[in-house]
VOBAVEX-311886 format. One record per residue (C-alpha): residue number from 1; residue in three letters; x, y, z. Coordinates in Angstrom, 2 decimals. Layout:
<sites>
@n = NUM	res = ALA	px = X	py = Y	pz = Z
...
</sites>
This chain:
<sites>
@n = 1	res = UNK	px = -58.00	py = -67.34	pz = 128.33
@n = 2	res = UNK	px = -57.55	py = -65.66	pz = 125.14
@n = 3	res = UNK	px = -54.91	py = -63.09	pz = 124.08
@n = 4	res = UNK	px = -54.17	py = -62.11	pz = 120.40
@n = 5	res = UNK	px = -55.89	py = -64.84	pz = 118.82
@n = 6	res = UNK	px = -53.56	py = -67.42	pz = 121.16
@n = 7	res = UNK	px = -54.98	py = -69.69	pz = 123.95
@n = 8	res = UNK	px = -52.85	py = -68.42	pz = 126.66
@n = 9	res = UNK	px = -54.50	py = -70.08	pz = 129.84
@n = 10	res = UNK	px = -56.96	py = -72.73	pz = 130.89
@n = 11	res = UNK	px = -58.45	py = -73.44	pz = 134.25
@n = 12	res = UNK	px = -60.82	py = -76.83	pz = 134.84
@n = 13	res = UNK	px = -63.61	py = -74.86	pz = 137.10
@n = 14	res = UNK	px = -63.18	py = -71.97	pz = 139.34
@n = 15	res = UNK	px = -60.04	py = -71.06	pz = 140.78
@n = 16	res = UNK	px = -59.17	py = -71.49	pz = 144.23
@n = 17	res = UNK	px = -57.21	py = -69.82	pz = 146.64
@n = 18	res = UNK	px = -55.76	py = -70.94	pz = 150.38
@n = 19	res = UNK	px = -58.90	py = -70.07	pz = 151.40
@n = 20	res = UNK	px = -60.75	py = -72.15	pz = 149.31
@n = 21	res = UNK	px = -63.54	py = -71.16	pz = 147.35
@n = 22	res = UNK	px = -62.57	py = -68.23	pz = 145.17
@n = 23	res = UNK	px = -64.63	py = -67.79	pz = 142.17
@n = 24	res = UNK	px = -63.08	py = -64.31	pz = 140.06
@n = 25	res = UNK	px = -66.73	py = -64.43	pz = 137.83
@n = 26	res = UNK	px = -68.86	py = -64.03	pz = 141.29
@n = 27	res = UNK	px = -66.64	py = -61.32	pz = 142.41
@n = 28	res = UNK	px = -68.56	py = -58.02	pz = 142.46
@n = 29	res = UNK	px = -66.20	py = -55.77	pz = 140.43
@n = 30	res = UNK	px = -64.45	py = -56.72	pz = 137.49
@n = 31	res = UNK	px = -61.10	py = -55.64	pz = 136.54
@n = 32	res = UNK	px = -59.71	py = -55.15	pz = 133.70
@n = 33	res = UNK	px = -55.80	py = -53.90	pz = 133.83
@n = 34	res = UNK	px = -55.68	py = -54.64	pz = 137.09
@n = 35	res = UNK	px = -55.93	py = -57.64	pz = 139.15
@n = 36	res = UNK	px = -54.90	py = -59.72	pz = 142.76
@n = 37	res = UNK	px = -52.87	py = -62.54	pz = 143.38
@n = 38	res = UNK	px = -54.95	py = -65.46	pz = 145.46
@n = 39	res = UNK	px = -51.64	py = -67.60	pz = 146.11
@n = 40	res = UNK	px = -47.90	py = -67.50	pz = 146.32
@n = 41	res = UNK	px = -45.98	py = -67.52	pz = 142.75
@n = 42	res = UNK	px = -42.67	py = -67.42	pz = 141.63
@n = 43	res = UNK	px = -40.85	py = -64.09	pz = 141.34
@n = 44	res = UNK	px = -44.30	py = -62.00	pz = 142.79
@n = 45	res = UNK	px = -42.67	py = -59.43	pz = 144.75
@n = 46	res = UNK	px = -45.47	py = -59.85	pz = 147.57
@n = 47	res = UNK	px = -45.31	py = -63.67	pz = 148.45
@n = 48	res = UNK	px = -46.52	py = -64.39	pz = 151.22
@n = 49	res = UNK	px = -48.60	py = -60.97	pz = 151.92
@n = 50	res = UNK	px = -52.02	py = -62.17	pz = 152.42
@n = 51	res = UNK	px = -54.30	py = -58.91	pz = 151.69
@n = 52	res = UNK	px = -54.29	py = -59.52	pz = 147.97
@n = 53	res = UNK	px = -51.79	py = -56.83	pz = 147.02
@n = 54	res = UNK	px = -53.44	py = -55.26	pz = 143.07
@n = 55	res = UNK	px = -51.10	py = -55.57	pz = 140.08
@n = 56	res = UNK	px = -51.19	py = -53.23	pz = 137.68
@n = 57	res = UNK	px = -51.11	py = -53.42	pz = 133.97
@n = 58	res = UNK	px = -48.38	py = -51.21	pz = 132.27
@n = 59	res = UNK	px = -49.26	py = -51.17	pz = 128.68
@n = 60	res = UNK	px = -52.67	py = -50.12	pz = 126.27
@n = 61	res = UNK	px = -55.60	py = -52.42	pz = 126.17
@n = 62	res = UNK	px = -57.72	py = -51.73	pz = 123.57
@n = 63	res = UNK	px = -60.68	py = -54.16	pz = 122.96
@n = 64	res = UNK	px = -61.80	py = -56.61	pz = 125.69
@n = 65	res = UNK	px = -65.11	py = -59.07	pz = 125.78
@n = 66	res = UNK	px = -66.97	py = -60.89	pz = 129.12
@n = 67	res = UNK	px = -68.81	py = -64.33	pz = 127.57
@n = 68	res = UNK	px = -71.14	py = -65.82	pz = 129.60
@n = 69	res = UNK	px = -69.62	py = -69.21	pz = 128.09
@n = 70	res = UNK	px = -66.27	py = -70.53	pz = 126.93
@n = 71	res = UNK	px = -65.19	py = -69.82	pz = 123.71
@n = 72	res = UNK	px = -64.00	py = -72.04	pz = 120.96
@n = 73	res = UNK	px = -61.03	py = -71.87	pz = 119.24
@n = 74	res = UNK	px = -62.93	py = -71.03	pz = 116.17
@n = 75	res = UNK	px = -64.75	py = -68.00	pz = 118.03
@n = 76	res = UNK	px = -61.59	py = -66.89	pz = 119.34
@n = 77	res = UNK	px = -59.71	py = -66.86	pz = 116.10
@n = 78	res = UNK	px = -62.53	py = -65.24	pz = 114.39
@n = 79	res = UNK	px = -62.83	py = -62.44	pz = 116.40
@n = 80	res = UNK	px = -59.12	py = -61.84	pz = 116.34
@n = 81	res = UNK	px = -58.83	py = -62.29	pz = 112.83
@n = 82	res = UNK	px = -61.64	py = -59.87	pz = 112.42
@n = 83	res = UNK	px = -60.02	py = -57.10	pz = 114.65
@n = 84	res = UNK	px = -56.62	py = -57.38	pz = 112.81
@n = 85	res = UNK	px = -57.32	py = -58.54	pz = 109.28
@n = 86	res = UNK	px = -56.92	py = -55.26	pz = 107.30
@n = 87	res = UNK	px = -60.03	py = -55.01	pz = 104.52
@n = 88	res = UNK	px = -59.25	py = -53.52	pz = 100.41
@n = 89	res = UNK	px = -61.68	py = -50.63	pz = 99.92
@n = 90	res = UNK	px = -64.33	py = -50.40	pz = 97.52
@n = 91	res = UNK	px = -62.81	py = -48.69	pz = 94.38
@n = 92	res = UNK	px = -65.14	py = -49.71	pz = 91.84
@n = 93	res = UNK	px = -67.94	py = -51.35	pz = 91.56
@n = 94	res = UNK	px = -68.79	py = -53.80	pz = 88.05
@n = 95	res = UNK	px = -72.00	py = -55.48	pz = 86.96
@n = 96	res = UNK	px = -72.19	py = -58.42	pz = 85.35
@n = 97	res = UNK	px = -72.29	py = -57.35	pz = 82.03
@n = 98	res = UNK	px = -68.44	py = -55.90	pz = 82.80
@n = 99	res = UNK	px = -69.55	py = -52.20	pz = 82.63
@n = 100	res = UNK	px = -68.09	py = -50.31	pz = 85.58
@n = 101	res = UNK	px = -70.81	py = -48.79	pz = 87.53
@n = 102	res = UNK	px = -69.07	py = -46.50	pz = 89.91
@n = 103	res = UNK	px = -65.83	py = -45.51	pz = 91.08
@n = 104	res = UNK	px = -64.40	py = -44.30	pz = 94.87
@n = 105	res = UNK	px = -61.89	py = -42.30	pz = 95.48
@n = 106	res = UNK	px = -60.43	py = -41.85	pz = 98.87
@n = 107	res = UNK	px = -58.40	py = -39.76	pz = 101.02
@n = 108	res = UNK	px = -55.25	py = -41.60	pz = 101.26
@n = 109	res = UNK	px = -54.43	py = -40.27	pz = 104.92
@n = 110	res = UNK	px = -58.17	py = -40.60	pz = 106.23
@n = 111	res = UNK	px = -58.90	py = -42.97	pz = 103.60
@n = 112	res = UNK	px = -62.51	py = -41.15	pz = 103.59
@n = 113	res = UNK	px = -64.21	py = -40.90	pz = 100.18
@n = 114	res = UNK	px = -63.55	py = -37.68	pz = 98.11
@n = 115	res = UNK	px = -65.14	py = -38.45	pz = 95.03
@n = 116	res = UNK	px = -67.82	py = -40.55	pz = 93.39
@n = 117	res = UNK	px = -67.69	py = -41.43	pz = 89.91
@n = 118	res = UNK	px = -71.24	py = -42.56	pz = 88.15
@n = 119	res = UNK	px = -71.69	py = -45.43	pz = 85.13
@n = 120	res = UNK	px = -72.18	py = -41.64	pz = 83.04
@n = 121	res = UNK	px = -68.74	py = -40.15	pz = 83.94
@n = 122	res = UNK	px = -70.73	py = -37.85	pz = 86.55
@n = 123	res = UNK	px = -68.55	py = -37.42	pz = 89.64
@n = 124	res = UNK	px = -69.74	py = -36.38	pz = 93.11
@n = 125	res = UNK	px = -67.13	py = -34.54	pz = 95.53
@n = 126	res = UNK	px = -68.48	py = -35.54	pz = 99.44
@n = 127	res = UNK	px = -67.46	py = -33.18	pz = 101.54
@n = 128	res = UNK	px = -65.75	py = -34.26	pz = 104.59
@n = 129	res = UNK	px = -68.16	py = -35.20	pz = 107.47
@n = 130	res = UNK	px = -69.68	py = -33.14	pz = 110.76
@n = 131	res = UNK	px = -71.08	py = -33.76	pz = 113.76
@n = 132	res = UNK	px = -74.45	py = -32.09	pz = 114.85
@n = 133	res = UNK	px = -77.15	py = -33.09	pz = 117.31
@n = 134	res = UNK	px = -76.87	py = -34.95	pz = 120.18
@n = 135	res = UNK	px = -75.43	py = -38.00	pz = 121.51
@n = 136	res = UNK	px = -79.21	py = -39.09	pz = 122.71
@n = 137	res = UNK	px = -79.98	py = -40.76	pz = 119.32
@n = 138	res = UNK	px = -76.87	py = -43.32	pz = 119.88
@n = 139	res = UNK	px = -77.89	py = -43.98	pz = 123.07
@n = 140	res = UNK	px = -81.40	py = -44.63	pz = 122.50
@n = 141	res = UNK	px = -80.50	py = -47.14	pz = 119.18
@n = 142	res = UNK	px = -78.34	py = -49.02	pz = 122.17
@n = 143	res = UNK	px = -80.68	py = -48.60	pz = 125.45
@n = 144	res = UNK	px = -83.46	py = -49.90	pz = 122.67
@n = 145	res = UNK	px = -81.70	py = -53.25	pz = 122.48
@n = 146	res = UNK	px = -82.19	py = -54.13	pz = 126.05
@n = 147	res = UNK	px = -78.31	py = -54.37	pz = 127.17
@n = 148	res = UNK	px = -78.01	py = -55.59	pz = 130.67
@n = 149	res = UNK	px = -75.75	py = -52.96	pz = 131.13
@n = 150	res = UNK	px = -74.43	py = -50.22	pz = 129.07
@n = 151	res = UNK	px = -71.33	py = -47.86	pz = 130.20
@n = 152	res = UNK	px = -71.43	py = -44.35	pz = 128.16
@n = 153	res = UNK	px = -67.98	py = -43.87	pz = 129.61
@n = 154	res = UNK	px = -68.55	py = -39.98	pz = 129.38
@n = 155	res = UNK	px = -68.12	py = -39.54	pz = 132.90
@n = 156	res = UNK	px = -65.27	py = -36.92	pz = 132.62
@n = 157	res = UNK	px = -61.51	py = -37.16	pz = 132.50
@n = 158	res = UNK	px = -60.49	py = -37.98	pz = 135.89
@n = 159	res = UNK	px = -63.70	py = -39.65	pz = 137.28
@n = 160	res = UNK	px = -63.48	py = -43.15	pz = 139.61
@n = 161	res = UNK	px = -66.71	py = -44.32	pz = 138.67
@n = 162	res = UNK	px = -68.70	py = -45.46	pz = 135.40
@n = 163	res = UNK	px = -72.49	py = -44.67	pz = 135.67
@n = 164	res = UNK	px = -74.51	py = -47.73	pz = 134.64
@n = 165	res = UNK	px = -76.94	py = -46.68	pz = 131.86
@n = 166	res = UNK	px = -79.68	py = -49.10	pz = 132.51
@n = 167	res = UNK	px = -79.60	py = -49.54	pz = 136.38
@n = 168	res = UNK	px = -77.85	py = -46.21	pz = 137.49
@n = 169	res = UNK	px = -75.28	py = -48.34	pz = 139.04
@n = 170	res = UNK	px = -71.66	py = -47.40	pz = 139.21
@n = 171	res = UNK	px = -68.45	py = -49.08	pz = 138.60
@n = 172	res = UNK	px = -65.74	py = -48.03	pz = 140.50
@n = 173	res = UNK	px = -62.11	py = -48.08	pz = 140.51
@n = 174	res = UNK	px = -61.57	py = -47.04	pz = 137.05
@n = 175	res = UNK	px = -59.43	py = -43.97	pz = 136.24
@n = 176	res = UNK	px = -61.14	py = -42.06	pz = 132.55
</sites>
């Protein structure tokens, strides 16, 4: 297991509990900021309770990924790196003769581009973006790929279940 960029946790094949046999990838639901202890540990308020008491996660999880193989410490440090290197933006942009060809100017709170400068001195104000139409165009571009599943996650706030886009099924247990 992953977290951060840091190999936290290894396992060498599925995990098994006193009852022998417990594979968490062939459960049917899969949880993600919430989970069950199999077996008795150290300090877990419930040892020795055998109905698999949840566990809650109190924090924020922003970004998480299911692989259908194990990842490499490359592919793991990649991605983090990725997610959490911050990126200059494109200010100006010079051909190879040394001319400057155009200039950006952002928004330093948004950092959105106000202005546009041309290889003539011509500058172009873009005004700040809107939304129109309907989410149906994103949703095609993605159901269009053939995802095994796709979650719109615009169920509603409150809502217990995720629709599945692609097979109508639902995944439950999840607060919105």
């Amino acid at each position: 297991m992953w977290l951060d960029g840091a190999q936290v946790g290894t396992t060498g094949g599925p995990s098994a509990d006193s009852g022998g046999g417990y594979k968490p990838l062939a459960l049917q639901y899969g949880h993600i900021g919430a989970g069950y202890l199999a077996a008795p540990y150290p300090d877990e308020p419930h040892s020795g309770d055998t109905s698999r008491s949840a566990y809650y996660f109190n924090g924020s999880i922003a970004d998480v990924g299911f692989y259908t193989s194990q990842l490499t410490a490359q592919t793991a440090t990649s991605l983090y790196r990725a997610g959490t290197t911050p990126v200059g933006l494109l200010t100006k942009i010079t051909r190879p003769s040394g001319k400057v060809d155009a200039q950006v100017a952002y928004d330093p709170v948004s950092t959105t581009v106000k202005t546009v400068t041309d290889d003539k001195g011509g500058m172009w104000t873009v005004n700040p973006a809107t939304v129109s139409g309907s989410v149906l165009v994103y949703r095609s571009a993605v159901s269009g790929s053939a995802p095994e599943s796709y979650f719109m996650l615009a169920e509603g706030a409150g809502s217990t279940q995720a629709i599945d886009e692609v097979d109508s099924g639902v995944w439950v247990c999840i607060t919105m």
